[in-house]
Every structure is written in C-alpha cells, then in structure tokens.
RODO-2510 file (C-alpha; in nm, 4 decimals, decimal comma):
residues 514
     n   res          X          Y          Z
     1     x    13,0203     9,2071    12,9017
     2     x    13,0393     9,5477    13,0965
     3     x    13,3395     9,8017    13,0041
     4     x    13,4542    10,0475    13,2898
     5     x    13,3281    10,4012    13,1444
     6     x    13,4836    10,7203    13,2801
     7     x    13,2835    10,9728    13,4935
     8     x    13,2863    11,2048    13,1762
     9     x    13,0692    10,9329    12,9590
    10     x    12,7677    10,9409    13,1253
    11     x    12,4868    11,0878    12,9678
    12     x    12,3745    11,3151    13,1636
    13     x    12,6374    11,5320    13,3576
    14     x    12,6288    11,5878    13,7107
    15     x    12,6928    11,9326    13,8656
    16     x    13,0454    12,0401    14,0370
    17     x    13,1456    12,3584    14,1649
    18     x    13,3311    12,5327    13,8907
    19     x    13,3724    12,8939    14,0001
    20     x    13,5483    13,0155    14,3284
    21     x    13,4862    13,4034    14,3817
    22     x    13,8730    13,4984    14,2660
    23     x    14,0679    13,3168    14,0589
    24     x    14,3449    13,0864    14,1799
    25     x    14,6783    12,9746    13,9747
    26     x    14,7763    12,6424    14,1915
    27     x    15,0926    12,6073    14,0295
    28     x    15,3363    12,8662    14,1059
    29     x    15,6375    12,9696    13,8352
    30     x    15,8934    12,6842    13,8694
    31     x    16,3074    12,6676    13,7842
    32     x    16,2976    12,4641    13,4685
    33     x    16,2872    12,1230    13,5354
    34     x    16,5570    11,8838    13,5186
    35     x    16,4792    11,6778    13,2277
    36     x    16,6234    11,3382    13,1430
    37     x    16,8333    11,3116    12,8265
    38     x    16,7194    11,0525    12,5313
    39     x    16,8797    10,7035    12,5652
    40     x    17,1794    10,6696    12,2964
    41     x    17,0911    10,5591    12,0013
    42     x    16,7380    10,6034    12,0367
    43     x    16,6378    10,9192    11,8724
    44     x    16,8941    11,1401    11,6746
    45     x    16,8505    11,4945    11,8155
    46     x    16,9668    11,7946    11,5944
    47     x    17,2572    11,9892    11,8074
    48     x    17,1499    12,3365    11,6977
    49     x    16,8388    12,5342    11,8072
    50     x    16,6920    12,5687    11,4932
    51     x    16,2906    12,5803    11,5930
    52     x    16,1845    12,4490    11,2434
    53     x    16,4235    12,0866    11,3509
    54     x    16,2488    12,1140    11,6994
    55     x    15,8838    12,0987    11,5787
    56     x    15,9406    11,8435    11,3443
    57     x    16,0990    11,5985    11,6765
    58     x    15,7896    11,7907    11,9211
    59     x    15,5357    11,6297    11,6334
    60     x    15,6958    11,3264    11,6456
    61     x    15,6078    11,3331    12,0465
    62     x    15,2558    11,4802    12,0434
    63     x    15,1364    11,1795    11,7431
    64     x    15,3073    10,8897    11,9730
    65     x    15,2207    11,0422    12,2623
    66     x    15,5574    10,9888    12,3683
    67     x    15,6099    11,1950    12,7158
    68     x    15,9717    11,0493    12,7440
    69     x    16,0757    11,1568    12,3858
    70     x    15,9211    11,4795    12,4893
    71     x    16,0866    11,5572    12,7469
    72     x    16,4565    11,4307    12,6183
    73     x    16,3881    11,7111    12,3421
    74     x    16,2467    12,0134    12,5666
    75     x    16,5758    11,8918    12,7982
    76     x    16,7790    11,9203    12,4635
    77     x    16,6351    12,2522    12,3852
    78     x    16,7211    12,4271    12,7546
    79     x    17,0822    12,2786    12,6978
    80     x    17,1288    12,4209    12,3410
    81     x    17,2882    12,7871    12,2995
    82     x    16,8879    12,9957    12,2737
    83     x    16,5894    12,9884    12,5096
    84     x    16,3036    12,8504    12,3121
    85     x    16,1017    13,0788    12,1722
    86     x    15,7381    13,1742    12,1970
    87     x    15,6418    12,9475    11,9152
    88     x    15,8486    12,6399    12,0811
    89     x    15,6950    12,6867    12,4211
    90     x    15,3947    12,7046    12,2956
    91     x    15,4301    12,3452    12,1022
    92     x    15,5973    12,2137    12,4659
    93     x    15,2797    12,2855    12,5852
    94     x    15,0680    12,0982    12,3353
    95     x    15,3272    11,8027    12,3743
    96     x    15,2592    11,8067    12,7555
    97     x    14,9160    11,8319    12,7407
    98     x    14,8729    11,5576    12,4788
    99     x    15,1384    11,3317    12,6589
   100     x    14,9353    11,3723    13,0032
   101     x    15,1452    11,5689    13,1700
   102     x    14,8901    11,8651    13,2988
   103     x    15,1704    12,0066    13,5604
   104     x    15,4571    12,0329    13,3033
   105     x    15,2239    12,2246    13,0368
   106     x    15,0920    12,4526    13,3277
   107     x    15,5144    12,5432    13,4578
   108     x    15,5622    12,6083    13,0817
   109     x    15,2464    12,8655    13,0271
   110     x    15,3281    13,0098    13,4039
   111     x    15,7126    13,0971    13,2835
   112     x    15,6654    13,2342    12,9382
   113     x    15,7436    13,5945    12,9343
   114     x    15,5173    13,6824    12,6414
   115     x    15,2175    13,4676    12,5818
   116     x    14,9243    13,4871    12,2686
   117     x    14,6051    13,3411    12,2039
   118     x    14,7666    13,0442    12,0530
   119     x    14,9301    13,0031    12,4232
   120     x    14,5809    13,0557    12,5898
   121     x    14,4674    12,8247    12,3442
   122     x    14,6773    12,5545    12,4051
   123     x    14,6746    12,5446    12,7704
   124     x    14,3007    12,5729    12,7735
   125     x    14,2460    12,3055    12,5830
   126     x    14,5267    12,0950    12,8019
   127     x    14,2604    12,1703    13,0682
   128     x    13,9565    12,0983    12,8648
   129     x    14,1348    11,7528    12,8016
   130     x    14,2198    11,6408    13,1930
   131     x    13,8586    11,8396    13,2834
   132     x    13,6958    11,4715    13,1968
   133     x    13,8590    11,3222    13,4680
   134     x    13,8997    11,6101    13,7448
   135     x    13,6738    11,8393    13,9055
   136     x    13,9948    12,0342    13,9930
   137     x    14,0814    12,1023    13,6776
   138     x    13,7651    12,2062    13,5239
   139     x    13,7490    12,4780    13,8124
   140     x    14,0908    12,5761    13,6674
   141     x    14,0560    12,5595    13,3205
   142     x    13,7774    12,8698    13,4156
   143     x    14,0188    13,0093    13,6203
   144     x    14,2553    13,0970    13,3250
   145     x    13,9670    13,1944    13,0825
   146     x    13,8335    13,4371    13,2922
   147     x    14,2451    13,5412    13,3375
   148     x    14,2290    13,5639    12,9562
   149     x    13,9196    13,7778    12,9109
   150     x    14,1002    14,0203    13,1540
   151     x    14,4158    14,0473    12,9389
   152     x    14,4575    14,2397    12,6171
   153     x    14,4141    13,9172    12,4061
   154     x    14,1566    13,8629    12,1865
   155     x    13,9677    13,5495    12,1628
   156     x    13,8486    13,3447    11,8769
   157     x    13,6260    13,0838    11,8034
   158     x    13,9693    12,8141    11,8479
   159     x    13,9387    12,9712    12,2365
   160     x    13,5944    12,8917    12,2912
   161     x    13,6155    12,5346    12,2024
   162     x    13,7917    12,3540    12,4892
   163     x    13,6054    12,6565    12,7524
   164     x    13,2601    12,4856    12,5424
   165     x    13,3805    12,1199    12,6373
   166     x    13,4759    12,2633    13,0412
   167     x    13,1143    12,3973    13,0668
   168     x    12,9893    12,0472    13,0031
   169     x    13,2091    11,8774    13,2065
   170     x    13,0707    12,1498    13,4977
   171     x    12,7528    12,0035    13,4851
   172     x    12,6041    12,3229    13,5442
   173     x    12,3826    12,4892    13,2272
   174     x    12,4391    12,8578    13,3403
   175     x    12,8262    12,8275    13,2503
   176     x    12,6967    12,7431    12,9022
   177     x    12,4836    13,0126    12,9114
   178     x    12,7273    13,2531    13,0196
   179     x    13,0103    13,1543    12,7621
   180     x    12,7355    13,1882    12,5420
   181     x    12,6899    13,5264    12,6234
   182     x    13,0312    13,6180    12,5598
   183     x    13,0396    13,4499    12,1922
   184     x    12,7147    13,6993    12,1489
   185     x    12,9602    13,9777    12,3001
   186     x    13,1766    13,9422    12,0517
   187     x    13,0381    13,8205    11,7367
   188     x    13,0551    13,4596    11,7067
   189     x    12,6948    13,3558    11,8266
   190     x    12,5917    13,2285    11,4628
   191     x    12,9522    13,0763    11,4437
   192     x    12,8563    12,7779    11,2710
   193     x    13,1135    12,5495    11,4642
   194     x    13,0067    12,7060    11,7423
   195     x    12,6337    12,7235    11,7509
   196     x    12,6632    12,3818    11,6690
   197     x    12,8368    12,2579    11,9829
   198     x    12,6252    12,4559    12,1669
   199     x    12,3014    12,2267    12,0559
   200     x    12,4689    11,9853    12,1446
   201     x    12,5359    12,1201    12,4738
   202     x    12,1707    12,2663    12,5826
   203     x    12,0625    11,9147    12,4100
   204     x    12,2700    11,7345    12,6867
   205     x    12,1213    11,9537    12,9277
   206     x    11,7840    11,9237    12,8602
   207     x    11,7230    12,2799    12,7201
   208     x    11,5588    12,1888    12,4111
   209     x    11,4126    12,5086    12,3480
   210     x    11,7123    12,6934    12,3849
   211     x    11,9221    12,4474    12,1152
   212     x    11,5628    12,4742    11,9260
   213     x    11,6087    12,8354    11,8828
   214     x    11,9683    12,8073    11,8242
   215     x    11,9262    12,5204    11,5443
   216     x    11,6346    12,7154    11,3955
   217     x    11,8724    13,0315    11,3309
   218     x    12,1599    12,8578    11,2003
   219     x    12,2683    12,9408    10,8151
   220     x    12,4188    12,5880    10,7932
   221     x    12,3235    12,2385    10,9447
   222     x    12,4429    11,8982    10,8413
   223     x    12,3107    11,5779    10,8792
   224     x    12,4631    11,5266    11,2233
   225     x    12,3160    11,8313    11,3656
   226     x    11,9285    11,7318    11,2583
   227     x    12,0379    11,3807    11,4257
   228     x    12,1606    11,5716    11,7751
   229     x    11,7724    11,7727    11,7532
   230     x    11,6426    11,4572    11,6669
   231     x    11,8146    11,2597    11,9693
   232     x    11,7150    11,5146    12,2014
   233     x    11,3403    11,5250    12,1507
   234     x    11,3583    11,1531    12,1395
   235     x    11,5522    11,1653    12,4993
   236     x    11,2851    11,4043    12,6207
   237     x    11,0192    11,2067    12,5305
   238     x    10,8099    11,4762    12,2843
   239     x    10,6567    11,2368    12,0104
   240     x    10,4853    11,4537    11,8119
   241     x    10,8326    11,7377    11,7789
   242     x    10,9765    11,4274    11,6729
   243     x    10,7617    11,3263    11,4043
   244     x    10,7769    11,6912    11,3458
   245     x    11,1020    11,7706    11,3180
   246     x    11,2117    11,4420    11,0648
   247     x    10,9511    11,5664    10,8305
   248     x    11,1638    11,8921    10,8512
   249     x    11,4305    11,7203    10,7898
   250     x    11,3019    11,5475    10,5198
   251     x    11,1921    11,8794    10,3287
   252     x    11,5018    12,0559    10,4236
   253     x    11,6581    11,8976    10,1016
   254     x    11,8898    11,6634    10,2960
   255     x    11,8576    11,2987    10,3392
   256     x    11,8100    11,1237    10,6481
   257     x    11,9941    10,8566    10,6926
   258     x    11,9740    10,5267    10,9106
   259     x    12,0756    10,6907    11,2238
   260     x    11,8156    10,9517    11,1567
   261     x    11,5663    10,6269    11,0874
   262     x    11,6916    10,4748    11,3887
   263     x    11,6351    10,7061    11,6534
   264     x    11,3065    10,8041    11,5501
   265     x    11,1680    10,4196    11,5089
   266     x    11,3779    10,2751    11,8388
   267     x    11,3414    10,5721    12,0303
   268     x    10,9790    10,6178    12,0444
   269     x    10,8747    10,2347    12,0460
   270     x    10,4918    10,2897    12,2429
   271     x    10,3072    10,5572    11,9936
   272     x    10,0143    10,6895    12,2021
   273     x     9,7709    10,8588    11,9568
   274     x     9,6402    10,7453    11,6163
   275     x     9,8040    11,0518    11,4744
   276     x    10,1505    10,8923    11,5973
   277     x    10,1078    10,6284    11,5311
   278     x    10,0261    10,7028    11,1193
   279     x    10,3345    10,9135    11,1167
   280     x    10,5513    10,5890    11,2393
   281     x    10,4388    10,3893    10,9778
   282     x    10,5057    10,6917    10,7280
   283     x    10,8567    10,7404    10,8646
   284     x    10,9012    10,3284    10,8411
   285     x    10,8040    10,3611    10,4446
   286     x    11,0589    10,5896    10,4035
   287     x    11,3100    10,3726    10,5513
   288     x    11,1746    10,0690    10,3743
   289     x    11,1505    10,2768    10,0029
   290     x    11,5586    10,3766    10,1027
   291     x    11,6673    10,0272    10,1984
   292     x    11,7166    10,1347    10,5807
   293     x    11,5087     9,9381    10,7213
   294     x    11,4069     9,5628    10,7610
   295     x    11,6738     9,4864    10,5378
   296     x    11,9518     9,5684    10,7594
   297     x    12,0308     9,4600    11,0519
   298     x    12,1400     9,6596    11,4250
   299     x    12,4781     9,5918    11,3868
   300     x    12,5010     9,7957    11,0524
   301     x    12,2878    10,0389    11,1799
   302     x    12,5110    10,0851    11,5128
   303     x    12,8419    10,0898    11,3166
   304     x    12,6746    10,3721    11,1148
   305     x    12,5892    10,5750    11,4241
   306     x    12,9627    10,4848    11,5648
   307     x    13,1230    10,6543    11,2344
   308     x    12,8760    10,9485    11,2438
   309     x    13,0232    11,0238    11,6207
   310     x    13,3708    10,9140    11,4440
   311     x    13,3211    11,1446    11,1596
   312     x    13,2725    11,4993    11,3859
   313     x    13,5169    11,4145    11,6319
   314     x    13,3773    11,3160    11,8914
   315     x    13,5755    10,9741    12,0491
   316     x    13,3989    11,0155    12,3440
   317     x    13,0241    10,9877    12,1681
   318     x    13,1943    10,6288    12,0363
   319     x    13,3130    10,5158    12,3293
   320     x    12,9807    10,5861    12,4662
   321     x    12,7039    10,4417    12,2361
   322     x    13,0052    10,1198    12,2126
   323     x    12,9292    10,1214    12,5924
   324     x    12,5753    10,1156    12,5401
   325     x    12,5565     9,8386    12,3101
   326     x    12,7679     9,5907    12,5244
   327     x    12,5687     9,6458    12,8340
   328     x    12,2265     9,5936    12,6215
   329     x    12,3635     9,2802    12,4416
   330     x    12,3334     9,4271    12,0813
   331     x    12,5429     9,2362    11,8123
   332     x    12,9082     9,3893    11,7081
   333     x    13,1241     9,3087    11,4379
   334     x    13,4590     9,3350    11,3117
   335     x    13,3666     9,7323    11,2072
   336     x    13,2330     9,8172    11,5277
   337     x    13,5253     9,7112    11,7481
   338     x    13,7594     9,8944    11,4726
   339     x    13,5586    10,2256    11,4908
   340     x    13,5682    10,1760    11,8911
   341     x    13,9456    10,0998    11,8611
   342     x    14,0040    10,4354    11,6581
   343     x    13,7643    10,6641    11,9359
   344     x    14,0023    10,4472    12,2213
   345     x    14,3017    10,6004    12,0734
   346     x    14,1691    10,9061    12,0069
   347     x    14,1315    11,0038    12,4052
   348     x    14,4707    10,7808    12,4805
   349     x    14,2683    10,4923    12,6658
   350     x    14,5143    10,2342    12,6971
   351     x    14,2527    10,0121    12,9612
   352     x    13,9848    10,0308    12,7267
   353     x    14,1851     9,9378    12,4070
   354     x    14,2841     9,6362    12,6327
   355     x    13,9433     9,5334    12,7194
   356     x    13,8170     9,5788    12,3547
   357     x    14,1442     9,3719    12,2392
   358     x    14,0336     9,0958    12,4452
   359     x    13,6825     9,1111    12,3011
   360     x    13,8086     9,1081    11,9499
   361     x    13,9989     8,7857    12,0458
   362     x    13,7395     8,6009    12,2523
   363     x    13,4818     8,6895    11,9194
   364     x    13,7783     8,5978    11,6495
   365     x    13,7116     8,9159    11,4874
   366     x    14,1195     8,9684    11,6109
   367     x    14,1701     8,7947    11,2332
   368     x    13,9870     9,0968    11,0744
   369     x    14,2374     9,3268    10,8945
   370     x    14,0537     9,6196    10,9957
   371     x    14,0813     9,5467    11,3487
   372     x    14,4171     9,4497    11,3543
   373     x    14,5119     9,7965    11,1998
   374     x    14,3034     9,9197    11,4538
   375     x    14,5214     9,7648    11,7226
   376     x    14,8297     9,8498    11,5662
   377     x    14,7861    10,2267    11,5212
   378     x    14,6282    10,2141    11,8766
   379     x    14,9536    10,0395    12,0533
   380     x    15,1742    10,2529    11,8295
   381     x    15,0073    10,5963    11,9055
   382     x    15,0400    10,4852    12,3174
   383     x    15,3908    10,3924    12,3006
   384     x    15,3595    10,0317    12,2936
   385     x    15,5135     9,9450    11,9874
   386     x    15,6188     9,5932    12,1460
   387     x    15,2437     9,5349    12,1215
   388     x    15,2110     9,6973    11,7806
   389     x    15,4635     9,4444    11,6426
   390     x    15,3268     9,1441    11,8055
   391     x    15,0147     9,2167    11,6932
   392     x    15,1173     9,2606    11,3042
   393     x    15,3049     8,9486    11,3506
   394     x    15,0025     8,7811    11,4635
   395     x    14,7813     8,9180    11,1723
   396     x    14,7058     8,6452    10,8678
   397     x    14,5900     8,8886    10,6204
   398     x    14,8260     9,2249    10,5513
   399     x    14,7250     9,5080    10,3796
   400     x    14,8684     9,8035    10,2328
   401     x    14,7349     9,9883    10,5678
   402     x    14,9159     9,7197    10,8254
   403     x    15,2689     9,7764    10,6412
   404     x    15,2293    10,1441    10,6258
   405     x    15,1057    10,1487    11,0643
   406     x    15,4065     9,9578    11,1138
   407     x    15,6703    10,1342    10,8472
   408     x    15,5569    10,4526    11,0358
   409     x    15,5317    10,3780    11,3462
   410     x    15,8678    10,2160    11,3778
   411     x    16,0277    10,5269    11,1914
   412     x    15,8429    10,7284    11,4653
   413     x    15,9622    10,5370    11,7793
   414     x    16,3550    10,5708    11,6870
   415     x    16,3403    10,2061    11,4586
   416     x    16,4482    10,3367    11,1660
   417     x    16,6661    10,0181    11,0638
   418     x    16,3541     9,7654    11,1479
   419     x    16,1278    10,0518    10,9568
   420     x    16,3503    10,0032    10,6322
   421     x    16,3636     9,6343    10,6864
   422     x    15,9770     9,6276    10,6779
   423     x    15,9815     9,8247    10,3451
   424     x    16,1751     9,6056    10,1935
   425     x    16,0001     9,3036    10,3198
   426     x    15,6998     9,5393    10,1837
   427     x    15,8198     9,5024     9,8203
   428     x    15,9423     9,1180     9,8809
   429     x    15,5860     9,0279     9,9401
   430     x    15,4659     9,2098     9,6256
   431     x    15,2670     9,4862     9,7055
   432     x    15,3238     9,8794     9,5927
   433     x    15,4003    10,1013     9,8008
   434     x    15,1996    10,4345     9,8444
   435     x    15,3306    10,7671     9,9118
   436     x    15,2487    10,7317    10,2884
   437     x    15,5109    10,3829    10,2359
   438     x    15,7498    10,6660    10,0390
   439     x    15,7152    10,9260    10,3201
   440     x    15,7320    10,7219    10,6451
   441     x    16,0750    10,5246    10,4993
   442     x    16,2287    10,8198    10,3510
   443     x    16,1893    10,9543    10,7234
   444     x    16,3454    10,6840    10,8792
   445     x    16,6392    10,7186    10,5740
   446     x    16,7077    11,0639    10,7235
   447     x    16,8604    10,9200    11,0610
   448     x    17,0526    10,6466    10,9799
   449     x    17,4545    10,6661    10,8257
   450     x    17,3777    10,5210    10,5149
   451     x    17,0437    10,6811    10,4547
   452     x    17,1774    10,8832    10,1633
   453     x    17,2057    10,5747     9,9862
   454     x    16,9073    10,4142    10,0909
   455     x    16,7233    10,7317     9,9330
   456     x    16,9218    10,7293     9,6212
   457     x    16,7995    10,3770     9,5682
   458     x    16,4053    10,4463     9,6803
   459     x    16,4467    10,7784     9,4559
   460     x    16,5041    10,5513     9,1827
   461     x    16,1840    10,3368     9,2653
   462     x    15,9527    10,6515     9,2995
   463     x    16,0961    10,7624     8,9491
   464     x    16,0406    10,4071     8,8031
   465     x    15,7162    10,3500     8,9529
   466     x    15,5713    10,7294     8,8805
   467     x    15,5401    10,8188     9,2763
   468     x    15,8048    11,1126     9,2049
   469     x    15,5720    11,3918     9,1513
   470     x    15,3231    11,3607     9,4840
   471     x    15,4130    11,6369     9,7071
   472     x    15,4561    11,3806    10,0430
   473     x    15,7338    11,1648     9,8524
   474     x    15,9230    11,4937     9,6669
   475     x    15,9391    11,6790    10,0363
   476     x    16,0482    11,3718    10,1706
   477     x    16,3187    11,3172     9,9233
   478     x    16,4553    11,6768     9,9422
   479     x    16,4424    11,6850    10,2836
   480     x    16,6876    11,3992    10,2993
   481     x    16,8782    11,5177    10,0147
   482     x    16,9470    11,9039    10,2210
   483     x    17,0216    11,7198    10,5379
   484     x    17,2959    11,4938    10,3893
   485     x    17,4510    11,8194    10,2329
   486     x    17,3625    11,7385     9,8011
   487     x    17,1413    12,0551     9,7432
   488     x    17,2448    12,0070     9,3584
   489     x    17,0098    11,7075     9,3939
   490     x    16,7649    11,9062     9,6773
   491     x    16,7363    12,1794     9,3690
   492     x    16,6728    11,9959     9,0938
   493     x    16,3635    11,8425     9,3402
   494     x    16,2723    12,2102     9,4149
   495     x    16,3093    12,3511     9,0480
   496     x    16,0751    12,0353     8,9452
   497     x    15,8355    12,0664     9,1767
   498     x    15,4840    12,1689     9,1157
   499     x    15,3227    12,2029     9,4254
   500     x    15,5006    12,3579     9,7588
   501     x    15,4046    12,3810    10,1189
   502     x    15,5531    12,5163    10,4046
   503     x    15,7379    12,1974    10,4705
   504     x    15,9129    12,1896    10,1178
   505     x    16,0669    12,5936    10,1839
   506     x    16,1687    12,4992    10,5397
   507     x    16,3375    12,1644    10,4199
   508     x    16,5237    12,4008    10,1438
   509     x    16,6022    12,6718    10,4086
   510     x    16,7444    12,4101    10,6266
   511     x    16,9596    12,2646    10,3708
   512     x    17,1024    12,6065    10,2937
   513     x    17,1432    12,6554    10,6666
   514     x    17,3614    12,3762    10,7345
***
C-alpha cells in the first residue's frame, strides 16, 4: 500500500528561493475581524475579561485544535469591556497558528502595539509550521527573522528553533550556515538543543564533516544523536566511519541500542574489504550477546526506531520511516500503526490518520486497545469527536486510557453532561478512576448548573478512595469550589494543600475575584 507523503517528508530537501533582497510583510494591518459568536449552549464563555479565564478557554482551542471555538472566544474578548492584552494576543496567535489559520495569526502580530520575543516566537514558529507545505511562507518566515534581528529584541535559543526547521524546509545549506553564524554571534553555538538540531540538519544535507565537527564538540549527546551520526555515514555510504564511529559509541559509556544495531547491519549490507567485513560480524556479536539481533524480528525493530523519532519530537521522522516501511512491504503491527497514529496527530493530518485507520481495519489490528486510543485521541484532537465516539463504541476491550480520551475529550468539546455520564458509566463497569478521570470530570462539573453538586459527590469519592491529595484532582476541586462562590470549602483545599502551582493561586485569586 502507498500513503500520499507531503513535499516536506522527503529525504532529501530540494532548494527554493528563500531570500528576496528587502523584506516584504504581505499582509497589511487589518480592522479586527468580524468573528462569529459560539453556538448557545455549546461552550460557557466567562463575561468578564479576566486574561487568566481567557487562557484557560484559548488552551482548550490550541489542544482540540478547535479554530471555531477559537475564534467565538477572541470574538468574545474584542466584545468584552478591555482590549486584550499583550499576553492574550500573544496566545491568539499560538491558537491561530495551531488551528491553521496562518492569515489570522499574521493580522494579530501585524496589530499589536507592543510585541516581545515571546510574540516573535510565536509567529515564527506559526511560519515554521505552514513552511512544510509553502514555499511562500518559508520566504516569509525569514522575512520576519531578519525584521527581528533588526529590532531591539533579543533572541534566545526558543527563537532559533522554528528559523532551524525554515532553513531545512529552504533546501538551501548556506541558510543553515548563516543562522548558524548568528547562534555563534551570540553565544548559543554549543547550545546543546541547538547543536543538536543542527547535526541533524548538515546530516540531511550531506555535510557530514560539518555535523562531525559539531557532534565531536558537544558536552552532551544521547543515544539519538550517535543514531543521527550513525544514519548519516550510513546514507553517505562511508563503511569504515561507520564501523568507526559505533565502536565510539560503544566506548562512549552508552549503549547502543537496536536502532543503533539496525542501521549499521541493514545499512551497509555489501562489506567490501576483509577489514569490514570482520567488524560486521563483531558489531553482529554484540547484537546477538544483547538479544538485538536474530531473535527479534523487523517489526520490533521498526516500532523501536518509530518511538525513538516519537520520543524527540519529531512526528514528521514517524510519518516518514512509517512511509518507508509500507512502500518496501516490511511487516507492521498493532504498535506501529499506534506510534504512526500519535506522529499523525501530532502535525494535524486528518488524510493520513484516515488512510492509516483504514489499514488498521483491513489488518484487524482496529481491535487493538492501543490503536483504538490512538484513533480516539487523534479524532478528538482534530475536532471530530463524532468519530472519536464511534470509534470507542466500536472498541471490545476498554482501558483506563479509552475512558479517560473520551471523559476528556468530551469535557473539552462543550459535552460536559455526556463527559459525566461516561464517568459514571466509568465506575459502573468497575474500574478506578485516575486523577486524569478526577481532573477531566471535575472540568466538565465546572460548566454545568448542578456541577456544585456533582463535585461535592466526586469530592467525597477522591476522599474515600485516597485521590484527594494529588495536585491535578485538589486544583480541580478548588477551582470548582471558587467558581460556584464556597471559598470556605476552596480554603480549607488551599490551607491543606501541599504542593501549589500557578494554576492552584490563579484558581484562588479568581474565586476571590468574583
């Protein structure tokens, strides 16, 4: 079976024009839009401008992805007493960007009166995010950094990030070198994040030397990293650095693992000299002496170099290798289409969680629990919740993780009564609730008329059960407690409680407040 990959998959970039010779802002300062309101009865918007209330509903939109919710709050905000402030606009942008809305997040960065790095950030990294798809937007996304350089903001590490993912996306190693430059500039060229990511860059490139000498001078390297050298010299065809390098590796006092095994033994298949050819039967001891090879098979070994792209975020490395596997007929199982699943709705790839959906169900691994968690946090996370539910409904085997997708992703898509009704179907079917369970329906509690009582009675199972003292639940519960006016019963959480976070002073503040 083939899947569709984007332009941005491919291993090997190829090279767009990125830089004009001045800088151009394509989107000129806008009236604010005319937004439409929520549907009644859909999600319960506070009435005052309190920016602490706002963030909490702007969260709610960025981890759904919910544009529509979005833009019923940032309509809700204009129409409330206060412009938003900095900290506000700067969370509309995130919610644009994440909700795919590239021209909404640019009028919102192009009208703020005072902007810092976290608003530079932000829309950079909207740009970083649509660069994948559009040439256009990579040549932007430059456009503003070199704006930003020119302004008296200072720059971070969190700044060079999505301008790191933009120069790969150019296709062109000299922007890599050049940001490079500037993280040398100003002090971050040992950054270990960032050194890092910029192996992994010259890697993709083809500049081996120059990730050589930046992988040689790093303080700190992981696993992952000595698998990206590894890859590379494998990619470039240099047998001997290869053999070279994993007995560096090996004495580094780190373990390779399978993925390390792997790519050495399937990478460089035809050993031309005798010397090679002794140092592939060494590196296959090693494997055999750590139970990583012969005994397991490619599918465990692919799942393993799935997570290890799962594990450093990088959805698109998933998506990827997943790719490659389908179109070279290598096995899958249940664990491969759920890490696959996870990377799909990471990068909000509704047509490729379809086609792997179908795949599960054709193969029967749709019966898995994993993957039907997989599917259900997916569908939720896109907006689909119709799906979500059909799906859970479908599933023979629940687990804790199922109810919990579905508790919270009801009480995140304005079905607080049907996310209450699945707790206590939860607790019908026997199982114990967690304090994710807690959390999610104590949320839901909070917007319907008779969710003070509903958290009276689920206070009294967290006390009887022992769930009272985890910090998730006791926020939960107080935050509840201050928004239905009983801060006798908010401060006897707060006087109790042993561990505090910004959420527990701002659900205490609030209380107060109203």
């Amino acid at each position: 079976m083939q899947l569709p990959m984007q332009a941005s998959l491919k291993s090997k970039p190829k090279p767009t024009t990125v830089f004009s010779s001045s800088p151009k802002i394509p989107y000129q300062t806008l009236s604010r839009p005319t937004l439409p309101l929520p549907s009644p009865g859909k999600t319960h918007l506070p009435s005052s401008s309190s920016s602490s209330q706002w963030f909490s509903l702007l969260r709610q939109a960025i981890s759904s992805s919910n544009l529509h919710l979005g833009k019923s709050i940032h309509a809700r905000i204009l129409t409330s007493s206060e412009y938003p402030d900095r900290f506000l606009i700067n969370n509309l942008i995130t919610m644009y960007a994440r909700c795919g809305s590239l021209l909404y997040a640019r009028r919102m960065f192009d009208k703020m009166p005072d902007r810092d790095l976290i608003s530079w950030n932000s829309i950079l990294a909207a740009y970083a995010h649509s660069g994948e798809y559009d040439v256009e937007n990579v040549k932007e996304g430059f456009c503003l950094f070199r704006l930003l350089r020119e302004s008296v903001v200072l720059t971070s590490r969190l700044t060079l990030r999505p301008v790191l993912k933009l120069t790969l996306a150019s296709g062109f190693v000299w922007a890599s070198e050049a940001v490079h430059g500037y993280a040398v500039k100003i002090g971050l060229d040992w950054d270990v994040f960032f050194s890092g990511s910029l192996v992994n860059i010259y890697s993709k490139f083809g500049k081996i030397r120059e990730a050589r000498v930046l992988f040689d001078g790093m303080p700190e390297r992981d696993v992952v990293l000595w698998n990206v050298m590894l890859q590379a010299y494998v990619q470039m065809g240099f047998e001997a650095e290869t053999f070279h390098l994993f007995s560096n590796f090996h004495s580094s006092g780190l373990r390779p693992d399978d993925v390390s095994v792997r790519c050495v033994l399937s990478g460089i298949s035809n050993v031309g000299s005798e010397v090679g050819k002794k140092h592939k039967e060494q590196v296959q001891a090693y494997a055999i002496k750590l139970f990583l090879y012969d005994d397991i098979s490619n599918v465990v070994l692919s799942n393993k170099m799935l997570t290890g792209y799962l594990q450093v975020g990088d959805n698109c490395g998933v998506v990827e290798c997943f790719a490659d596997m389908i179109r070279s007929n290598v096995e899958y199982d249940s664990v491969t289409l759920a890490v696959a699943l996870t990377a799909v709705a990471g990068i909000n790839n509704l047509k490729l969680g379809e086609q792997i959906h179908s795949m599960a169900l054709k193969s029967g691994f749709n019966s898995a629990v994993s993957v039907g968690n997989s599917l259900i946090s997916l569908y939720s996370k896109m907006g689909y919740i119709w799906f979500a539910k059909k799906v859970f409904s479908g599933m023979k085997e629940l687990d804790l993780i199922s109810w919990n997708s579905m508790i919270s992703s009801c009480s995140h898509s304005g079905l607080e009564r049907e996310s209450v009704n699945l707790f206590v179907d939860l607790l019908f079917h026997g199982l114990r609730p967690d304090h994710f369970t807690l959390a999610s329906v104590l949320k839901a509690c909070s917007s319907l008329t008779e969710g003070l009582y509903l958290s009276k009675q689920i206070h009294a199972h967290v006390t009887k059960a022992g769930n009272a003292a985890d910090c998730f639940v006791s926020t939960a519960l107080l935050d509840n407690y201050s928004r239905s006016g009983k801060m006798a019963e908010a401060e006897c959480l707060f006087e109790n409680k042993e561990e505090f976070d910004l959420a527990t002073w701002n659900a205490m503040m609030s209380g107060y407040i109203e």
